[in-house]
N, C-alpha and C positions, 0 to 999 in steps of 0.2 A: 360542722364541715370537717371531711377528716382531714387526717396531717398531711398523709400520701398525698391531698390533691393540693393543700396550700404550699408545700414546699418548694416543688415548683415552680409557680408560681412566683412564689416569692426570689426565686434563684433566676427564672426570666428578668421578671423584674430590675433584679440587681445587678444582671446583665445590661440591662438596655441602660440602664440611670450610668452606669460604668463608662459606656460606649459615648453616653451623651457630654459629659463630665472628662472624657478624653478629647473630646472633637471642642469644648467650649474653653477648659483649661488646658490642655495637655494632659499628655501621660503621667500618672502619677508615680512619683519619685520613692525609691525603695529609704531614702534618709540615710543612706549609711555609704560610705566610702572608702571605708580601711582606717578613716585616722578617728572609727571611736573611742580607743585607751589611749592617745596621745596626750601626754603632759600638757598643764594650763600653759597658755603663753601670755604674759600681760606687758603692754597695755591690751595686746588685742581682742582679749575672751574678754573683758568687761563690756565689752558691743556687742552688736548683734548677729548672730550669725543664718544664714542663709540654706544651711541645709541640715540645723538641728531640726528635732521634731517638738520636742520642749525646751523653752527655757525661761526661767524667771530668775528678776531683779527684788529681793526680799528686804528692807528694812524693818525693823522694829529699832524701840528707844523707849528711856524714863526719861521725863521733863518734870520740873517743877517751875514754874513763873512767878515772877515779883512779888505777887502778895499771897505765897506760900503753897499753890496748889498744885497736887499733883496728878499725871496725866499720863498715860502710855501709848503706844502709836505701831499701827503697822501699816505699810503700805508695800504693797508688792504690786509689780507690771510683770505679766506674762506674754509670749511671743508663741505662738501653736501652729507648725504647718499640718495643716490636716489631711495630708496625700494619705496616711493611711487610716484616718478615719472614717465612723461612717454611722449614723442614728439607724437603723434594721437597714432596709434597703435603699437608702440616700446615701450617696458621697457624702460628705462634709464637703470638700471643696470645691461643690457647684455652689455653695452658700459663699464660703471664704478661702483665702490660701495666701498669705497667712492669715490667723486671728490672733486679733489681739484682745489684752483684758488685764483690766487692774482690781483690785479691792482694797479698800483705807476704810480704818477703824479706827476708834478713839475709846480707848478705857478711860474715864473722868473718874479717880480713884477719890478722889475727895467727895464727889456727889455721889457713889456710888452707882455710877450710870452707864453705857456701853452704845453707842451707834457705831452701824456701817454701813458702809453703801460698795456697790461693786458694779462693772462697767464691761461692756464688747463693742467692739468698733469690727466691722467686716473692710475700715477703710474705703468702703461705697458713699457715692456721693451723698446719700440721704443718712449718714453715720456721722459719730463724731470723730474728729478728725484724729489719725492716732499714726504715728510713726516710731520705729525703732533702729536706729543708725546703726549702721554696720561701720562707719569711716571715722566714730567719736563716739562717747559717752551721754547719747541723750534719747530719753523718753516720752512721749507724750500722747496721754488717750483724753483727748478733751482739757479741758482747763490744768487735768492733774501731768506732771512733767515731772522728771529727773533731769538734770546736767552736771554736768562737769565746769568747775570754773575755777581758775586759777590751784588748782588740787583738792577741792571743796568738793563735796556731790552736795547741789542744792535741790529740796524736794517740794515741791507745792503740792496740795488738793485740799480741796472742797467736801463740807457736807454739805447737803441742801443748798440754801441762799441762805445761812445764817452763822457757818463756821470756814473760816479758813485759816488754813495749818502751813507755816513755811520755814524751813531749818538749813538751815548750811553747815555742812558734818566736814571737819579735820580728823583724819585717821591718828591716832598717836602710835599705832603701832603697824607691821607691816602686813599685808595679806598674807593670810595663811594657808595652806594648801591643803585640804584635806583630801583623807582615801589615802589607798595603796602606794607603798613607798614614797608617800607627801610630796606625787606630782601632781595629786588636785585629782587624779581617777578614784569615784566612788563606786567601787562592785553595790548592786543591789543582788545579785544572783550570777550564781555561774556564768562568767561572761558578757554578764550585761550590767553598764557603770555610765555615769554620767560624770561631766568634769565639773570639779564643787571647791570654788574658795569661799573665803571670809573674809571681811574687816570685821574683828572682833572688839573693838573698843574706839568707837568716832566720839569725839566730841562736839555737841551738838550747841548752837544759839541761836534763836528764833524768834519769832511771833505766833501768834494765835488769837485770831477773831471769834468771839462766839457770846453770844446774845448782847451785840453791837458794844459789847468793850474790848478791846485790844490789851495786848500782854505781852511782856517781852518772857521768854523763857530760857531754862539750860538745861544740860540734863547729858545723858550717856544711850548710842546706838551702838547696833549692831547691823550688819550686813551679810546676807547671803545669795550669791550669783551661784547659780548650777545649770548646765546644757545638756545636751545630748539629744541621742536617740537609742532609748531602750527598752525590752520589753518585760510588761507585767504578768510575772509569774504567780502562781500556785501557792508560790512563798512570802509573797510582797502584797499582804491585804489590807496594810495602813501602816501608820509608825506614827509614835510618840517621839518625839524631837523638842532638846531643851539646849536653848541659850542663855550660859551663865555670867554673870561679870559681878567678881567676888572683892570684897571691899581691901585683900591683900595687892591687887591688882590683879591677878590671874584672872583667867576667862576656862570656861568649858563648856565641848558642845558635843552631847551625845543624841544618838539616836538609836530607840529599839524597831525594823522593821519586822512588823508581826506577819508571822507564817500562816497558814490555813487552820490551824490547830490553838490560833490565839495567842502563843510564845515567841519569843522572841528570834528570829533567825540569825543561825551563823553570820551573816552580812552586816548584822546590826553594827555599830561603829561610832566612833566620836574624835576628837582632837583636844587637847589641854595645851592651852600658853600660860606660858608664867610671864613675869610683870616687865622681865624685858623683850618682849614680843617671840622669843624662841618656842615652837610648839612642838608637840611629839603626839604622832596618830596612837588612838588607844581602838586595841581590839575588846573584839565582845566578854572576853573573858578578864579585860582591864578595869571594867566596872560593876557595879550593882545598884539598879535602876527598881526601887518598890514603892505600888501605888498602896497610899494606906486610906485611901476611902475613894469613892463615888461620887455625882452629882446626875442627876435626871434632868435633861431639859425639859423645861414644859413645854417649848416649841415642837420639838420632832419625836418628843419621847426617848431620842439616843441615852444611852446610859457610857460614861462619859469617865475615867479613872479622875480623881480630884486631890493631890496634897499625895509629895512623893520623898522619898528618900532618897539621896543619890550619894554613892560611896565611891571614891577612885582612890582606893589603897596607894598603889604607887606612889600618888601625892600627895595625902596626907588629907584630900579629902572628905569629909561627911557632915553635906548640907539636909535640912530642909527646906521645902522646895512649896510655895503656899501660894495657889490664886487670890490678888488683891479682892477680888470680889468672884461669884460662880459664873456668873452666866456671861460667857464672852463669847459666844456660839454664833457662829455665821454661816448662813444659806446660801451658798450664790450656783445653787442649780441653775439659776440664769445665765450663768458665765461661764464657769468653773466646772457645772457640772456634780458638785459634792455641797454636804454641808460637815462642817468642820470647828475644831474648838480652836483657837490662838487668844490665847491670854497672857496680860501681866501678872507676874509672880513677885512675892517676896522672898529672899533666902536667908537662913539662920544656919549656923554650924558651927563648925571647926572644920579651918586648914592647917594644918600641919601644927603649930602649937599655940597656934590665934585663936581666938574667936573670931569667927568671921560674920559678915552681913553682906548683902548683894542683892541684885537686880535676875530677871529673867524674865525670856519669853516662852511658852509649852507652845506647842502643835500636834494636835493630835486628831488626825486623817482616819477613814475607814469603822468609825463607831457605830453611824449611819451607814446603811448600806443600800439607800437607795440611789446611788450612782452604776449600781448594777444592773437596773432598769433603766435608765435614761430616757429621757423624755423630751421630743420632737418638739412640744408646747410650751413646755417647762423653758427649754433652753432658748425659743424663740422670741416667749412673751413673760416669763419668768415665774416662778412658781405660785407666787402670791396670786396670780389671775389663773393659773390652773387650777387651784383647789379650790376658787368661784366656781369656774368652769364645773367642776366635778359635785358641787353643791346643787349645781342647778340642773345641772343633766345627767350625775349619776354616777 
C-alpha cells in the first residue's frame, strides 16, 4: 500500500485518539513552566512532583551478610507523565497519566547469579497499587515501598515468593548537588537539564530472605534522585554512568552521554566528594573515561563495553573499574521500555598516593536499540510473551 495513502490515514487517526484522550483525560499538559533550571530545593525535590515528565528514585549498594556473602542491589521507582507521549498513533495517557514503575535486581556475587524483576502500575483498579507522595518521602508499586523514617530511607522488595530484601540506609554524608554551578541543574543538551542530587555514601543494615533462610546484612549504598522535563536530542543516544565509593572515603560519579557518532558529548559530566562530604562538579574534560573490552549478551545480542579505566587527574584519581560477574543485563521493555546493563563492580587503583579499593555501580543505556521501535505488546504484555507471539505467528 503506498505511503501517500497510509500517512493520512494514520495523521486522521492520531487526530481522533487526540481528540478522544482530551475529552476523557484533559488536555495535555506541555510539562514545562519556566522553573525547569531552577536550583534543587530539599526537603522538597526528594518527593514527587506533579508536573515533571520523568523522575526516578535510584538506589544501588554492596552488602555482605553474617555468614560472609556478598551481594549487590538496585532498586529504582520511576514516576512518567505521559501527556507527551505516544506508541505510533495512541496517546499514552488514555492508558495512564501518571505511570508508574519500579525495577529491583540482586547481583548474588558469591553464586555468581543475577535476578530481576520489573513492574507498572497504571494505578487502575485492576493494577497494583502504586503511589508517589508529593507531601513526604514515600514510594510504593505493590509490596515494593521506599520511606522515610526517623532520617532513614527504608527500602523493601520482593523477588518472586522466595526472596525478600529490606534495608534502612543512614546518609553519613550530605546530598550533593550535582550539574551546573552545584545547584543540582544537569544540561543534557543545549538547554535542556534535569534537577539531579545524590546521597553518595548511606549506610546500610538489613535483612535478606531467600531460599527460606534469613540474614542479617551491612554494606554501603548510593542514591540518585533526578526530575524534570527534557528533550531527547541527536546528541543524547545513551550514557555510560558510574557510581564510585573509594576505600579513602571519597566518592565519584561520572557520566559519558553518547552523541550520534558514539562519542562522548560536550554535556557529558560527573561530581567528586572527598571524605568529608565537600563535592566539586567535574566537567567533560576533568576526566578520562576507557572501556578496555566488550561483553556480548546472549540475551539481546547488544554488544555492551565491559572493564574501564577511570582517571580524574585533578584528584589524584586512577581506578580500575571491573564487573563482579558479566551478565547483569535487564529487559524491561515491559516497563521501561529499554533493555539495559546495571552492574556491581569492583575497583582497584590509586588515589592520590594510596592504593586504593572500592565499590561501584555502571549503567549503561542505549547499547540496544530497540527502544527505537517500541512496541504496543511489548509494553502491554511484556516482551517474553511477544517473541511467543512472533514464534507462532511470524
Amino acid at each position: 500500500m503506498s505511503t501517500n495513502f497510509i500517512e493520512p490515514l494514520e495523521q486522521f487517526a492520531a487526530s481522533v485518539l487526540d481528540q478522544i484522550a482530551d475529552v476523557v483525560t484533559g488536555p495535555a499538559s506541555t510539562l514545562r513552566d519556566g522553573t525547569e533550571h531552577r536550583g534543587v530545593e530539599l526537603p522538597r525535590d526528594l518527593y514527587a512532583h506533579q508536573t515533571a515528565q520523568t523522575e526516578w528514585w535510584y538506589y544501588t549498594g554492596h552488602m555482605q551478610t553474617s555468614s560472609g556473602r556478598r551481594f549487590g542491589f538496585e532498586l529504582v521507582f520511576f514516576q512518567r507523565r505521559t501527556d507527551l507521549d505516544r506508541f505510533g498513533v495512541v496517546p499514552l495517557r488514555l492508558i495512564a497519566n501518571p505511570l508508574y514503575l519500579a525495577h529491583f535486581a540482586l547481583t548474588d556475587e558469591s553464586r555468581q547469579s543475577f535476578r530481576y524483576e520489573h513492574r507498572k502500575s497504571t494505578g487502575g483498579v485492576f493494577d497494583l497499587p502504586a503511589h508517589a507522595s508529593e507531601k513526604k518521602y514515600y514510594l510504593r508499586l505493590g509490596d515494593w515501598t521506599v520511606r522515610e523514617m526517623e532520617g532513614a530511607h527504608v527500602l523493601r522488595a520482593t523477588l518472586g515468593d522466595d526472596l525478600i530484601f529490606e534495608v534502612k540506609l543512614k546518609s553519613e554524608k550530605p546530598p550533593v548537588l550535582n550539574g551546573h554551578e552545584q545547584r543540582g541543574v544537569s544540561f543534557k543538551d543545549e538547554g535542556e537539564a534535569s534537577r539531579y542530587f545524590s546521597f553518595t555514601r548511606f549506610r546500610a543494615e538489613g535483612r535478606i530472605t531467600w531460599h527460606g533462610l534469613t540474614e542479617d546484612f551491612t554494606g554501603s549504598a548510593w542514591m540518585d534522585r533526578e526530575f524534570g522535563t527534557w528533550r531527547t536530542t541527536e546528541n543524547q543516544k545513551g550514557w555510560d554512568w558510574f557510581s564510585i565509593q573509594l576505600s579513602t572515603g571519597a566518592e565519584v560519579m561520572v557520566y559519558h552521554i553518547r552523541n550520534a557518532q558514539g562519542g562522548p558529548s560536550p554535556f557529558s559530566s560527573g561530581t567528586y566528594v572527598d571524605a568529608s562530604g565537600a563535592w566539586t562538579h567535574l566537567k567533560r574534560e576533568d576526566f578520562v573515561l576507557e572501556a578496555k573490552g566488550n561483553w556480548r549478551s546472549p540475551h539481546t545480542e547488544a554488544v555492551y563495553p565491559s572493564g574501564w579505566r577511570l582517571r580524574v587527574p585533578r584528584f589524584g584519581v586512577d581506578v580500575t573499574v571491573t564487573p563482579v560477574m558479566q551478565d547483569q543485563e535487564l529487559d524491561t521493555r515491559g516497563t521501561t521500555m529499554i533493555v539495559y546493563w546495571e552492574g556491581a563492580c569492583s575497583v582497584h587503583g590509586r588515589h592520590g598516593n594510596e592504593e586504593v579499593e572500592g565499590r561501584a555501580y555502571v549503567e549503561l543505556v542505549g547499547y540496544d536499540r530497540s527502544h527505537e521501535q517500541p512496541s504496543l505488546s511489548a509494553f502491554l504484555f511484556g516482551s517474553s510473551l511477544e517473541r511467543q507471539w512472533r514464534s507462532i505467528f511470524g
